[in-house]
C-alpha positions as CSV (number, residue, x, y, z in Angstrom):
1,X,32.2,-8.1,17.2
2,X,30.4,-5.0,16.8
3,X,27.0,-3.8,15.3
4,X,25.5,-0.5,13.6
5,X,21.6,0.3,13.3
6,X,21.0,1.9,9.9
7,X,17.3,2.6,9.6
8,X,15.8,2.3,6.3
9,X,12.8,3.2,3.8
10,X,9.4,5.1,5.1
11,X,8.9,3.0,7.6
12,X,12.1,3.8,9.3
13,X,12.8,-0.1,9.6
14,X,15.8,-0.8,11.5
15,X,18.6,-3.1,9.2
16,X,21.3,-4.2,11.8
17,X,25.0,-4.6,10.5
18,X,27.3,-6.9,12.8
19,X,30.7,-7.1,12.1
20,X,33.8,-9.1,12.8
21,X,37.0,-7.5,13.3
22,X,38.0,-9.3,9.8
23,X,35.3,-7.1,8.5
24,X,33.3,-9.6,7.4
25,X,29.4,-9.1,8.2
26,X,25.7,-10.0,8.3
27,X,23.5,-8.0,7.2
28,X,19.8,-8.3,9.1
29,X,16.7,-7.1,7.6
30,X,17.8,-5.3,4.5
31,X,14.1,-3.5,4.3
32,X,14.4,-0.6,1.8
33,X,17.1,1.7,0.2
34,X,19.8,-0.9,-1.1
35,X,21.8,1.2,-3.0
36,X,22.3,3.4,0.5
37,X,23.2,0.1,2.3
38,X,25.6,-0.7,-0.4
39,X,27.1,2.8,-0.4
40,X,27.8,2.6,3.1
41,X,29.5,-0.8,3.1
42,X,31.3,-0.7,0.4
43,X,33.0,2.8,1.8
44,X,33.8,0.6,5.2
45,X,34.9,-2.2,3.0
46,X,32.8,-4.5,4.9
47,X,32.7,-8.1,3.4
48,X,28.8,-9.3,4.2
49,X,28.7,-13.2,4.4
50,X,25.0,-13.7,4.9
51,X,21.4,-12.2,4.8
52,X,19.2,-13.0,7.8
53,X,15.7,-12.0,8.3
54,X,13.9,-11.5,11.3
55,X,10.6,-12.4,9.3
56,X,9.7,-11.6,5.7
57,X,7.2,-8.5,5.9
58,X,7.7,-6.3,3.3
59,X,9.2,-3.5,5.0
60,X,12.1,-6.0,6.1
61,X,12.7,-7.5,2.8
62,X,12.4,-4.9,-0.4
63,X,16.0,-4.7,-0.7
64,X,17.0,-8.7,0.0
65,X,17.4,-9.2,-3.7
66,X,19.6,-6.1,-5.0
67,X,21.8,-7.5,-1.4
68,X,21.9,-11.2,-2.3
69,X,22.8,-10.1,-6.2
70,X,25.7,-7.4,-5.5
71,X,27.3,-9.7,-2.6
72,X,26.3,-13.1,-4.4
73,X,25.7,-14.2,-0.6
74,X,22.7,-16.3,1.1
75,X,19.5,-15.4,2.4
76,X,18.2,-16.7,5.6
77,X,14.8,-17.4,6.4
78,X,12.6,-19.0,8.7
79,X,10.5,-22.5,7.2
80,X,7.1,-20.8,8.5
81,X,7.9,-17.8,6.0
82,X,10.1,-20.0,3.3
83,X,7.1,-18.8,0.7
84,X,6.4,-15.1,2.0
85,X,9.7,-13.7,-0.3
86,X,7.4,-14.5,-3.1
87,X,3.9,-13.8,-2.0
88,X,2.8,-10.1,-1.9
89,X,-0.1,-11.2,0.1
90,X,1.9,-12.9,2.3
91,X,4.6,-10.5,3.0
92,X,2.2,-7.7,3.3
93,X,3.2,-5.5,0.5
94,X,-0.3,-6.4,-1.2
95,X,-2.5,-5.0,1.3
96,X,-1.2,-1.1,1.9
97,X,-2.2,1.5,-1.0
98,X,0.5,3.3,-2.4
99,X,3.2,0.0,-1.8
100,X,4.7,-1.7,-4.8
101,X,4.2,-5.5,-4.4
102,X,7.3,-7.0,-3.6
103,X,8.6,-10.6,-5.3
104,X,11.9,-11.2,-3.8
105,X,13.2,-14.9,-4.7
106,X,13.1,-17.5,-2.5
107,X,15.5,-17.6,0.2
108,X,18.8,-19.8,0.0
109,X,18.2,-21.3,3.2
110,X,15.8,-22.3,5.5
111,X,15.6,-21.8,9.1
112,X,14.0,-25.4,10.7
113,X,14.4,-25.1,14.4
114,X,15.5,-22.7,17.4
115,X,19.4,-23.7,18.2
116,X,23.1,-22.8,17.6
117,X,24.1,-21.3,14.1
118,X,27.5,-20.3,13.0
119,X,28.1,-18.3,9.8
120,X,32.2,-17.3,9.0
121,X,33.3,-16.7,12.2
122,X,29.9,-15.9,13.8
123,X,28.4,-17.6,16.1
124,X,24.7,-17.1,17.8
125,X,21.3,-18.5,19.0
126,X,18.4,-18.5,17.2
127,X,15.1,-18.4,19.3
128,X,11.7,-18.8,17.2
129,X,9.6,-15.4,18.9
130,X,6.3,-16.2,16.6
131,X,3.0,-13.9,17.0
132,X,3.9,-10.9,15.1
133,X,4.3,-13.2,12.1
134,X,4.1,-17.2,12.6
135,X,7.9,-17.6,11.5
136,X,9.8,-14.5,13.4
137,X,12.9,-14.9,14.7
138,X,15.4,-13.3,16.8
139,X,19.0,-13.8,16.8
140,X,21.0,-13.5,20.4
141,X,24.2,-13.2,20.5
142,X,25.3,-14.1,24.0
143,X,29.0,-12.5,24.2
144,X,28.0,-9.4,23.2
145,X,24.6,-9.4,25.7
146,X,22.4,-8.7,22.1
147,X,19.3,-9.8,21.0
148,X,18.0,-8.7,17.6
149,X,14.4,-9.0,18.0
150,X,12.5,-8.2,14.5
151,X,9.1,-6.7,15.4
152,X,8.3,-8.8,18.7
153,X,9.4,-6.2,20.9
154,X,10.2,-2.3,20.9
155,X,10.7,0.1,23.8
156,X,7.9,0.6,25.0
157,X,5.7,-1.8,22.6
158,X,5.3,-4.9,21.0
159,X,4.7,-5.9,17.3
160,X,1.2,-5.7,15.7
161,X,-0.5,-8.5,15.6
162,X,-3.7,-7.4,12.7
163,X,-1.3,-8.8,9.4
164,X,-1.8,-12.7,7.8
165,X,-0.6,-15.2,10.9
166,X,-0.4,-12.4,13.6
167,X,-1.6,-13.6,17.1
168,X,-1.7,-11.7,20.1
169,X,-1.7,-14.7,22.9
170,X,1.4,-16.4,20.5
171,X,3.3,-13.0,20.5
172,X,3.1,-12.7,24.5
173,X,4.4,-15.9,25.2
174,X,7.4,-15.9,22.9
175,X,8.5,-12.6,24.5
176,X,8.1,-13.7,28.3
177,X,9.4,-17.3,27.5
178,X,12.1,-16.6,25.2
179,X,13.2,-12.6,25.5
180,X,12.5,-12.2,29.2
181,X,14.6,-14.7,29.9
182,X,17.1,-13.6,29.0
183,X,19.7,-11.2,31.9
184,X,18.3,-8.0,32.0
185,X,21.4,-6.2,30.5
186,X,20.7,-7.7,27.5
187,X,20.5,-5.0,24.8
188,X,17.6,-5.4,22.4
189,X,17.9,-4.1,18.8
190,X,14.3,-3.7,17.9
191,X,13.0,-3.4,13.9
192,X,11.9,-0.1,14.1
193,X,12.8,2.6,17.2
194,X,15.4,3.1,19.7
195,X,17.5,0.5,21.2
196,X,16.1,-0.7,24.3
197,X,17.3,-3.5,26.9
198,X,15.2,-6.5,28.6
199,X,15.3,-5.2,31.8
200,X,14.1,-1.4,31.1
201,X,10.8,-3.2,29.2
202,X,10.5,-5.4,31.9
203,X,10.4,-2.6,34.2
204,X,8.4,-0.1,31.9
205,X,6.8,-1.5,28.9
206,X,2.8,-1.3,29.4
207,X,2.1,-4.6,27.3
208,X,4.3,-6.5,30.1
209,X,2.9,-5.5,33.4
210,X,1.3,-8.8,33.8
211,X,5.2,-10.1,33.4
């Protein structure tokens, strides 16, 4: 398994490719530019299997639809955010001037509870990291020491917490009892930024000294 960062729209957010040597894929966070995404599999004649979202702010979802349509593939969701697709308010798009509302359709499937999840010949964890947004989640994938974290954690940062659902205190503990514990090699793939790993935040990130 491999994985390629390919960030995304004006916000720069990070969608996350990961690919098995059969080239078939998952796509994560398909924010912005679809045709570009498309492009670019389609000239490494990757086969995507799934859509999986971290959480459904706009900037991770405004090209979930033209994804789901070309591919004729699933979209993943968490239950806390099984409405947001549909919701400008929800999702954000709404409440910045100059953003087109976004109304993607509802997600094919919903995501109940942290565990296991296997997709084609993937296989992962799902940990529920709320705070950032009340149904974030970030998929680990323990064989290759990854953890695709959405907007709960950057280098050097953590998500904003000032959106519908955000909360500080909530945010906080999912990281330190959920990322942090996981080994410190672990790389994390953040949604917007450089990759980082749990052990160089741990070490370094100002929002976790008390950690």
């Amino acid at each position: 398994m491999k994985w390629q960062q390919i960030p995304l729209g004006p916000l720069q957010t990070n969608c996350y490719i990961v690919e098995n040597p059969d080239k078939t894929c998952l796509i994560i966070d398909p924010g912005e530019e679809g045709n570009k995404l498309i492009q670019l599999l389609n000239q490494r004649k990757l086969k995507p299997i799934a859509v999986l979202l971290t959480h459904a702010h706009f900037d991770h979802i405004g090209a979930v639809d033209l994804i789901r349509d070309t591919y004729k593939i699933p979209v993943y969701i968490h239950k806390q955010e099984e409405k947001w697709l549909e919701d400008p308010r929800l999702n954000g798009s709404q409440l910045f001037m100059g953003i087109e509302p976004i109304r993607a359709k509802p997600a094919d499937h919903i995501i109940q509870h942290e565990g296991n999840m296997e997709l084609g010949g993937f296989s992962f964890y799902v940990y529920h990291t709320p705070g950032h947004s009340p149904g974030s989640v970030s998929y680990y994938f323990k064989e290759k020491d990854v953890i695709i974290s959405g907007d709960a954690l950057f280098q050097g940062g953590i998500g904003r917490t000032d959106l519908p659902g955000g909360n500080s205190a909530q945010l906080l503990k999912s990281i330190h009892d959920k990322l942090l514990s996981l080994p410190e090699e672990t790389y994390v793939l953040s949604g917007h930024g450089p990759v980082t790993t749990i052990g160089e935040e741990m070490d370094s990130n100002p929002f976790l000294n008390g950690f």
